[in-house]
Structures are given as structure tokens and as C-alpha cells.
C-alpha positions, 0 to 999 in steps of 0.5 A: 500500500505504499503507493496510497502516498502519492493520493489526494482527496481534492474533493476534501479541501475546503480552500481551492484552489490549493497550495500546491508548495505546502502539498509538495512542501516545496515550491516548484513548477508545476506540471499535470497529466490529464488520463495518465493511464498505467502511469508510465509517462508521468512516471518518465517525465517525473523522473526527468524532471525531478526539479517539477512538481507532477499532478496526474489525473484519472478517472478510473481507480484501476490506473490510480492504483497500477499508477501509485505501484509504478511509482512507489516501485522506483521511488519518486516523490514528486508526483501526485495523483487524483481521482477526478474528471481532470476538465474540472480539476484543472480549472478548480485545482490551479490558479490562473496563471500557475501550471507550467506544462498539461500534456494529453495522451491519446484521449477518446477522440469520441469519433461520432457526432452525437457523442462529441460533446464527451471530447475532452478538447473544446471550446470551454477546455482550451478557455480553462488553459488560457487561464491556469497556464503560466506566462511560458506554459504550454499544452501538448496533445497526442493521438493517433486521429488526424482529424481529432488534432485539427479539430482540437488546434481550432478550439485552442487558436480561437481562445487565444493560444498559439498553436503548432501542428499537428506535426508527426510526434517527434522521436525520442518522446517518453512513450505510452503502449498506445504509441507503441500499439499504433506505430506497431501497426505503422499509424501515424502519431500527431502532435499539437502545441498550444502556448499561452500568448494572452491571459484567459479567465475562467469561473470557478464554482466548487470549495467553501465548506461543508454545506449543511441545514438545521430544520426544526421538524421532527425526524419522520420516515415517513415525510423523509421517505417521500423526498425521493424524486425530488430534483431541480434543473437550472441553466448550468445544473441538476440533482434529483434524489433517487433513493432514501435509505434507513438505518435499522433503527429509523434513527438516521436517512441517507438519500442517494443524490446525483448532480451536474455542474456544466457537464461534471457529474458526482454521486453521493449522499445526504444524511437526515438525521435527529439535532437538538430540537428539529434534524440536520441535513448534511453530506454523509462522510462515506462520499464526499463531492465537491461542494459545487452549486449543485450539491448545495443546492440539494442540501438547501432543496431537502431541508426546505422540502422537509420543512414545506412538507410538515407545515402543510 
């Protein structure tokens, strides 16, 4: 388990975004790796670069954890990895003007046109760059899809980035089986640049602390039972509650809740539970989100439900 070492809980902080000189106990410059994969190319470029501080970022707990082993294997200290969409932590985890280098390797081109608005490169990801890259940062992209790395130059030359490519990647590049896999079938490999040339601005939405509500009602399964279904939509969000769940002794609620804030989904919990002279609504522990608009929104709308509904 010593990999455990390199994670972090973003989701956790109260204050976003972070110090990442306390985080590394070190000030350094800061380089990410969004979908790193089995880790080997964070790996390589923490290892080449060990006067940098390395953030990574997946969604899939199998690549934290082959990720964390390939590191603790050879030691490094100067990486860490999270699990968390890394569209959304690299406009919520980074200051503007703070990140040094962000390199993609090989994501999802998503080739059908119903599924494009799954492409990690767009329009509002090319903004979040020209805001969080420093004054000499730049962002690579790798894939095997021509077409993907033509598609992705436009949007980074419309928000004001300075664009290179797509040109064949260079030899000599730290390698992923991926790049392996495609020149083994002789597919070509292309690169685009993108260096920052004016700042950006982005609106940051998650962080502050734990959202809870006092509501002075009794604690009534029945009452509390009914709030499943419950949602709201707005322009930029949603949450619908979709299942209420007991403690064996009726003493505690927790409502099973999905959220969205511009595209980035979270699931988890609210707990209902008996305080002092009414009950208390607030995140349960076991998953903890990111305190965006929408999860507080579904704090407020349960604890406003609960009051309507006694007083009707």
C-alpha cells in the first residue's frame, strides 16, 4: 500500500484552489497529466524532471492504483495523483496563471457526432488553459486521429493560444503502449502545441465548506421517505434524489443524490438525521463531492422540502 502516498482527496479541501508548495512542501513548477493511464509517462517525465512538481489525473481507480505501484516501485516523490474528471480539476485545482506544462495522451477522440460533446478538447477546455497556464506554459496533445488534432488546434487558436501542428510526434518522446500499439501497426502519431500568448479567465464554482441545514421538524420516515424524486434543473445544473435509505433503527436517512455542474457529474449522499430540537441535513462522510452549486443546492432543496412538507 505504499503507493496510497502519492493520493489526494481534492474533493476534501475546503480552500481551492490549493497550495500546491505546502502539498509538495516545496515550491516548484508545476506540471499535470490529464488520463495518465498505467502511469508510465508521468512516471518518465517525473523522473526527468525531478526539479517539477507532477499532478496526474484519472478517472478510473484501476490506473490510480497500477499508477501509485509504478511509482512507489522506483521511488519518486514528486508526483501526485487524483481521482477526478481532470476538465474540472484543472480549472478548480490551479490558479490562473500557475501550471507550467498539461500534456494529453491519446484521449477518446469520441469519433461520432452525437457523442462529441464527451471530447475532452473544446471550446470551454482550451478557455480553462488560457487561464491556469503560466506566462511560458504550454499544452501538448497526442493521438493517433488526424482529424481529432485539427479539430482540437481550432478550439485552442480561437481562445487565444498559439498553436503548432499537428506535426508527426517527434522521436525520442517518453512513450505510452498506445504509441507503441499504433506505430506497431505503422499509424501515424500527431502532435499539437498550444502556448499561452494572452491571459484567459475562467469561473470557478466548487470549495467553501461543508454545506449543511438545521430544520426544526421532527425526524419522520415517513415525510423523509417521500423526498425521493425530488430534483431541480437550472441553466448550468441538476440533482434529483433517487433513493432514501434507513438505518435499522429509523434513527438516521441517507438519500442517494446525483448532480451536474456544466457537464461534471458526482454521486453521493445526504444524511437526515435527529439535532437538538428539529434534524440536520448534511453530506454523509462515506462520499464526499465537491461542494459545487449543485450539491448545495440539494442540501438547501431537502431541508426546505422537509420543512414545506410538515407545515402543510
Amino acid at each position: 500500500m505504499e503507493f496510497v502516498r502519492y493520493l489526494i482527496r481534492p474533493e476534501r479541501w475546503e480552500t481551492l484552489p490549493p497550495r500546491w508548495a505546502e502539498i509538495f512542501g516545496r515550491n516548484a513548477p508545476l506540471g499535470v497529466e490529464i488520463g495518465f493511464g498505467n502511469g508510465e509517462f508521468l512516471l518518465e517525465m517525473a523522473k526527468a524532471h525531478a526539479d517539477w512538481n507532477w499532478v496526474g489525473f484519472e478517472t478510473s481507480l484501476t490506473c490510480i492504483v497500477k499508477a501509485g505501484k509504478k511509482l512507489a516501485q522506483t521511488g519518486v516523490g514528486n508526483v501526485r495523483l487524483a481521482l477526478v474528471d481532470g476538465k474540472f480539476a484543472l480549472r478548480e485545482l490551479f490558479p490562473d496563471g500557475s501550471v507550467h506544462r498539461v500534456y494529453v495522451n491519446f484521449p477518446c477522440p469520441w469519433p461520432k457526432s452525437r457523442h462529441a460533446h464527451r471530447r475532452l478538447v473544446d471550446e470551454g477546455f482550451a478557455q480553462i488553459l488560457s487561464a491556469v497556464l503560466a506566462a511560458d506554459g504550454a499544452f501538448s496533445l497526442v493521438t493517433d486521429a488526424l482529424w481529432y488534432a485539427e479539430e482540437a488546434k481550432n478550439h485552442l487558436s480561437r481562445a487565444g493560444l498559439v498553436v503548432q501542428g499537428p506535426d508527426p510526434l517527434p522521436a525520442g518522446w517518453p512513450g505510452t503502449r498506445y504509441e507503441r500499439k499504433w506505430r506497431s501497426r505503422g499509424l501515424s502519431v500527431w502532435q499539437v502545441v498550444a502556448k499561452k500568448a494572452q491571459a484567459g479567465k475562467v469561473e470557478r464554482i466548487a470549495g467553501g465548506p461543508m454545506p449543511h441545514a438545521k430544520v426544526s421538524v421532527p425526524f419522520e420516515p415517513g415525510r423523509i421517505a417521500a423526498l425521493a424524486g425530488l430534483k431541480e434543473t437550472w441553466q448550468d445544473g441538476a440533482f434529483v434524489v433517487k433513493e432514501v435509505f434507513f438505518s435499522p433503527a429509523e434513527k438516521i436517512a441517507l438519500l442517494r443524490v446525483f448532480s451536474t455542474d456544466q457537464g461534471f457529474a458526482q454521486h453521493f449522499f445526504l444524511s437526515v438525521s435527529e439535532h437538538h430540537d428539529g434534524v440536520i441535513v448534511q453530506l454523509d462522510g462515506a462520499t464526499v463531492p465537491f461542494r459545487t452549486p449543485a450539491v448545495k443546492r440539494a442540501v438547501a432543496a431537502v431541508a426546505r422540502a422537509l420543512g414545506e412538507t410538515c407545515s402543510s
